[in-house]
Rosetta silent file (secondary structure, phi, psi, omega in degrees, C-alpha in Angstrom):
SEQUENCE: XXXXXXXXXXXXXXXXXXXXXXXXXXXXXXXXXXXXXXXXXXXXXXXXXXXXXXXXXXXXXXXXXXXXXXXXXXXXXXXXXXXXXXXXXXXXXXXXXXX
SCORE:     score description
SCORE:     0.000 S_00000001
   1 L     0.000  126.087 -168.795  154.918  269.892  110.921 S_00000001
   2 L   -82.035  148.697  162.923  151.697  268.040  109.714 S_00000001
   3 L   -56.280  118.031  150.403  152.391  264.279  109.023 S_00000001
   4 L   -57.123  -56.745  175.486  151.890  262.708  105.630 S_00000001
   5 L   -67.997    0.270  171.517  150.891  259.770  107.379 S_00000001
   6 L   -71.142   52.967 -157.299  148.608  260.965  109.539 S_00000001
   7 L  -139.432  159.536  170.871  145.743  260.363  107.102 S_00000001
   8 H   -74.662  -51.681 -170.375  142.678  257.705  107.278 S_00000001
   9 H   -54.562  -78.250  177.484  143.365  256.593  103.621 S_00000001
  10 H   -61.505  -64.045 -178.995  147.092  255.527  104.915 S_00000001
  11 H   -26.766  -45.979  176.534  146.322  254.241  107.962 S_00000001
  12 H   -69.938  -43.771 -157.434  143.568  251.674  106.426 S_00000001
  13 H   -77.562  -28.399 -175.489  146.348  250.709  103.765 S_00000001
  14 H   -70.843  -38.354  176.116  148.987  250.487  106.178 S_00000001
  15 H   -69.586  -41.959 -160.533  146.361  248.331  108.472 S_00000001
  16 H   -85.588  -56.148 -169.332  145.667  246.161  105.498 S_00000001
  17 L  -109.189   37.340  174.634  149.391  245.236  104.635 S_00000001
  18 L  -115.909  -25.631 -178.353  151.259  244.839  107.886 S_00000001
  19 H   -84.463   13.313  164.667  149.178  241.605  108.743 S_00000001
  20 H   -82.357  -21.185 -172.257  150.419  240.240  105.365 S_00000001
  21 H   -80.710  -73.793 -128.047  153.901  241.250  106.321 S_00000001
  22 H   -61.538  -18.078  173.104  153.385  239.728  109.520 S_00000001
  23 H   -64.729  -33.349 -175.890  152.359  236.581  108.195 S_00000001
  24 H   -64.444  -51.656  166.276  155.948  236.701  105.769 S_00000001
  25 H   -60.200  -23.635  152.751  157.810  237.199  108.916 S_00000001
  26 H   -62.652  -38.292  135.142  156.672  234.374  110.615 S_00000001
  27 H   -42.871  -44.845  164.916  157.527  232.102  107.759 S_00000001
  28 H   -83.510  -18.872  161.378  160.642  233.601  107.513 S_00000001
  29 H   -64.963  -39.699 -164.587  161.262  233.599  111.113 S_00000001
  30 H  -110.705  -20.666 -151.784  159.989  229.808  111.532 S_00000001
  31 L  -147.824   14.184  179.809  160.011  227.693  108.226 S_00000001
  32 L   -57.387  -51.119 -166.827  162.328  229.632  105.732 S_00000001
  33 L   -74.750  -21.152 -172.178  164.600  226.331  105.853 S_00000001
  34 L   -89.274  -25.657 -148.925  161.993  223.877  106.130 S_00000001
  35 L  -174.822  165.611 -167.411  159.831  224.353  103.423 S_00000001
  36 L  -106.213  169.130  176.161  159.341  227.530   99.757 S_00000001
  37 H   -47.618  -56.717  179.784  156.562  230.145  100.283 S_00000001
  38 H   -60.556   -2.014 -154.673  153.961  228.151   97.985 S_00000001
  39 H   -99.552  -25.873  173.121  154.997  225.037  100.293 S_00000001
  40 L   -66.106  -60.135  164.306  153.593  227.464  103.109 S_00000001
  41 H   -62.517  -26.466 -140.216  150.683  228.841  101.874 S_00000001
  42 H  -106.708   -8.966 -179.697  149.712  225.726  100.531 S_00000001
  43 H   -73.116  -58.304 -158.906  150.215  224.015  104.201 S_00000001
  44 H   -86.563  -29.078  148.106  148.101  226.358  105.905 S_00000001
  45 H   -61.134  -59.191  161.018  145.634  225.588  103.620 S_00000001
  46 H   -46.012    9.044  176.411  145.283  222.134  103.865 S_00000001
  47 L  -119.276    4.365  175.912  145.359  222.128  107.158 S_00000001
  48 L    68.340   24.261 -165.450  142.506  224.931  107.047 S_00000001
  49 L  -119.890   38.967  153.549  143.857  227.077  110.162 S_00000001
  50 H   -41.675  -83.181 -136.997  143.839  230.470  107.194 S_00000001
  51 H   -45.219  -74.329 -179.477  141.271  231.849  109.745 S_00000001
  52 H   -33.350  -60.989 -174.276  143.603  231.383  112.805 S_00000001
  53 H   -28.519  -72.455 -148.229  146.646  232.750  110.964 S_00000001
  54 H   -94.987   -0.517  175.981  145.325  235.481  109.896 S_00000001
  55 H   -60.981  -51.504 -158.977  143.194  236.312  112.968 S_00000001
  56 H   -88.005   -1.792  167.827  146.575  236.514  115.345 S_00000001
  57 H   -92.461  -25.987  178.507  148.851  238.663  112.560 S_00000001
  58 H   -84.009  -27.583  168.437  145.596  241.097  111.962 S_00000001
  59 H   -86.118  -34.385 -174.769  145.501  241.282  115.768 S_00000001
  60 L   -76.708  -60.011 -176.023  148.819  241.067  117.125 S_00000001
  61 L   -54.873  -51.057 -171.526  150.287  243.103  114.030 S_00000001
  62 L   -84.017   -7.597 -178.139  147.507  246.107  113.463 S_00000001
  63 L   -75.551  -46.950 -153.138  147.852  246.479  117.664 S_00000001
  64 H   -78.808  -30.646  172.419  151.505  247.260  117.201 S_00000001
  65 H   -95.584  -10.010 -171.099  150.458  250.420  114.539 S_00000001
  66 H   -70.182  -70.052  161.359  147.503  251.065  116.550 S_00000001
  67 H   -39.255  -55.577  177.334  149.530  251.734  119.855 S_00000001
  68 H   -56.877  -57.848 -168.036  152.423  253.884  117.829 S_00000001
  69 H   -62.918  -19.936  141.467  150.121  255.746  116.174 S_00000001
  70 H   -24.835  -74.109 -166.995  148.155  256.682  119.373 S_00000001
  71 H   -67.723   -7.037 -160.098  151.712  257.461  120.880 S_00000001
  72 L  -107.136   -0.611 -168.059  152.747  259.212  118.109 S_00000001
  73 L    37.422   75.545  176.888  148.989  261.234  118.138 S_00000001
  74 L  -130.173   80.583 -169.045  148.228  260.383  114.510 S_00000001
  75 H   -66.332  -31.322 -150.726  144.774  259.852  115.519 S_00000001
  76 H   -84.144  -23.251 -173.669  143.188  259.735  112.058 S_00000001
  77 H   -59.086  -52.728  169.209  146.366  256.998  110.718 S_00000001
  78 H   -25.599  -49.911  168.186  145.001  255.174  114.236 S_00000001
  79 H   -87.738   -2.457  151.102  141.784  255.321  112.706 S_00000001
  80 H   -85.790  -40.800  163.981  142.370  253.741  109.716 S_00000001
  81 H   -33.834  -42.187  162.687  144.497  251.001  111.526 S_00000001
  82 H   -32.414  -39.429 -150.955  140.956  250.759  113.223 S_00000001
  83 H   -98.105  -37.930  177.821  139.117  250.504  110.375 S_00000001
  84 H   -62.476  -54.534 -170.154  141.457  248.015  108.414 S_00000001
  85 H   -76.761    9.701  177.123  141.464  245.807  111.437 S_00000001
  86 H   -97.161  -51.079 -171.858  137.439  245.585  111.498 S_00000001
  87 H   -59.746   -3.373  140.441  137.234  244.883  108.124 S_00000001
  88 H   -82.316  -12.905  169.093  139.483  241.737  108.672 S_00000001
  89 L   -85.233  -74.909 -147.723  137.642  240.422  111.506 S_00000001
  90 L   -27.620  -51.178  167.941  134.477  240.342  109.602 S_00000001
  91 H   -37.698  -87.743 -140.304  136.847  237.952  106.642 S_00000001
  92 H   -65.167  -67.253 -160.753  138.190  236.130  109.627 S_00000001
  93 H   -71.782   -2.562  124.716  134.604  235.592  111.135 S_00000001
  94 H   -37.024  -37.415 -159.231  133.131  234.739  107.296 S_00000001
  95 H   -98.023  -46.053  128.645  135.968  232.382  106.964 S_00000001
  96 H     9.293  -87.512 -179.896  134.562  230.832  110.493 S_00000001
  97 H   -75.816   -7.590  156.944  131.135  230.278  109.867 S_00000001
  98 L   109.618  -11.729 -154.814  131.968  228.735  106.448 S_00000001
  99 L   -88.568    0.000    0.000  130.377  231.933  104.355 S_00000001
């Protein structure tokens, strides 16, 4: 049975919004009690470490679809996971250098 997800097109979107989830889970995992979403966001800015943030949820998070889809041999969803996670280091290394 062919896959729906087993597409480039999903894979990149799916690559694109799991390290936003992953960031929501980590808030809600760490600081739901401490502190409101805008109280979060507004924290990691002022303390500048966006870059960091979002470096270890686009790596640690996009690894985690990268690896299923591999085991799951959805090569081309793999390759959008791929593609999604380059196109976030380049942001994270932009956001780096100041660009």
């Amino acid at each position: 049975m062919k896959s729906l997800i087993n597409n480039s097109y999903v894979g990149t979107l799916i690559g694109l919004i799991v390290p936003i989830l992953s960031i929501f889970i980590a808030y809600l995992v760490n600081f739901r009690d401490e502190m409101t979403v805008a109280q979060f966001v507004d924290s990691i800015l002022v303390l500048k470490i966006y870059a960091k943030m979002m470096a270890v949820a686009v790596y640690f998070g996009n690894v985690v679809c990268f690896t299923l889809f591999i085991k799951l041999d959805w090569l081309k969803a793999a390759r959008g996971v791929l593609l999604a996670t380059i196109i976030y280091s380049f942001i994270v290394f932009f956001f780096r250098i100041g660009l």
